[in-house]
N, C-alpha and C positions, 0 to 999 in steps of 0.2 A: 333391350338387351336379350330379346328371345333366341336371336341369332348367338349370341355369344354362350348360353348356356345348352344351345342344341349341340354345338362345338364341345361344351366343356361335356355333356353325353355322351359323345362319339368318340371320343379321344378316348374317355373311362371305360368305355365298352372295348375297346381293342386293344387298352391297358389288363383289362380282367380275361380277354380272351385266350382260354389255355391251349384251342387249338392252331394260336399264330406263333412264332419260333418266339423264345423268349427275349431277345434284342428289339424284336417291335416293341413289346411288352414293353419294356424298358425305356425304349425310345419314347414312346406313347405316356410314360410317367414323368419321363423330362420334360414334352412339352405340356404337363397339365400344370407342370409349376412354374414354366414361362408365363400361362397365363393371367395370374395371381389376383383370381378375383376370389370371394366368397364359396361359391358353387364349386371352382377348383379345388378350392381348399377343403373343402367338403368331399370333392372326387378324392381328393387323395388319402383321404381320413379313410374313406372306406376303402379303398385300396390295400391299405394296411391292416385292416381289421379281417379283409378276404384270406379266410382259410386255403383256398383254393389253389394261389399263389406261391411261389416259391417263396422261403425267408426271402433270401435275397432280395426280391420285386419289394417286397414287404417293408423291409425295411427301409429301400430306395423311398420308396412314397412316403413311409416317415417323416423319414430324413428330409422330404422335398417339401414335404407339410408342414415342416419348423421351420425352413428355409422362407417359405411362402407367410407363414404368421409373424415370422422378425421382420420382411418388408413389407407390411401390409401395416403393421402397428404402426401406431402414432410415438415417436421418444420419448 
């Protein structure tokens, strides 16, 4: 699965980067919670934790990180 977490880096690097228009950003937060592994869920914990970030982005990754732990848990 090295492939799938060099993915889940590169997505989070162009989610965190303030010099791409904010809609990548965003975009880049959707699909880190498509991909609903561990290491995503991780990307996007930090996501929201980044100062750096607009609320908005911030919150998106939240929100995409609750989304991501409800279907990843066991019922």
């Amino acid at each position: 699965m090295p492939e799938q977490a060099d993915e889940v880096k590169k997505v989070a690097d162009y989610a965190a980067d303030m010099t791409l228009p904010a809609k990548l950003r965003t975009d880049a937060i959707e699909q880190l919670s498509h991909i609903s592994t561990r290491e995503a869920f991780l990307a996007l914990l930090e996501l929201a934790a980044n100062e750096k970030l607009i609320v908005k982005e911030r919150d998106l990754a939240l929100k995409k990180a609750r989304e991501t732990l409800k279907r990843t848990s066991p019922q």
